[in-house]
C-alpha positions in Angstrom: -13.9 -0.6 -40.3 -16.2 1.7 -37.8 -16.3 -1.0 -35.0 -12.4 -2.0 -35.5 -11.3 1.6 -34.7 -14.0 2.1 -31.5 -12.3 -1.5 -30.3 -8.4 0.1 -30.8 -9.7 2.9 -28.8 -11.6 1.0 -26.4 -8.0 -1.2 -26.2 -6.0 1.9 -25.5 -8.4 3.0 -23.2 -7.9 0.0 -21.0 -4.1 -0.3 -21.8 -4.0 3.5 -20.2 -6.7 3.1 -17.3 -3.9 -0.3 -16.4 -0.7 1.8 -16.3 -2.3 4.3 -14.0 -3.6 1.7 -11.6 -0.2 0.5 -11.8 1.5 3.6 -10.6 -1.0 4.2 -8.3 -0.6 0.7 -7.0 3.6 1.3 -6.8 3.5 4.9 -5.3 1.0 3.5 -2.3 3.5 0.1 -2.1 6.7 2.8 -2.0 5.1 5.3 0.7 4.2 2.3 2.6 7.9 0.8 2.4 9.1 4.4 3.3 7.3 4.7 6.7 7.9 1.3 7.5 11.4 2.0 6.9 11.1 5.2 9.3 9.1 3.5 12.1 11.8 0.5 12.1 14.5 2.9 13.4 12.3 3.8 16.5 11.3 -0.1 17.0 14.1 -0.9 17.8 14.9 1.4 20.7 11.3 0.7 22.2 11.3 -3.4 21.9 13.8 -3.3 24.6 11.3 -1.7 27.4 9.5 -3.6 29.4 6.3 -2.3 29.1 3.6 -3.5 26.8 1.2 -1.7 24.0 -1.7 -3.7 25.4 -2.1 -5.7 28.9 -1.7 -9.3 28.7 -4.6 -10.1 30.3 -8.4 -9.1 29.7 -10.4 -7.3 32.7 -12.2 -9.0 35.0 -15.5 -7.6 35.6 
């Protein structure tokens, strides 16, 4: 009976230690959506301008 209650509690351990890397998991997914829903409104207004983040072309030495 000893080794049946240490594997419920190792269970619940796991079924706990799960849940939290769950909500960890959907608060990281939810900031991220949240940002990229803030940085969308200013991409717009920017993609319209003719200049670029990064030159086209590498140096030449």
């Amino acid at each position: 009976m000893h080794e049946y209650e240490l594997q419920q509690l190792r269970t619940s351990d796991l079924i706990r230690r799960a849940d939290h890397e769950r909500l960890v998991r959907e608060a990281a997914r939810a900031r991220r959506a949240a940002r990229h829903a803030a940085n969308t409104d200013t991409a717009e207004h920017e993609s319209h301008s003719r200049r670029f983040r990064r030159p086209r072309f590498a140096r030449t030495a």
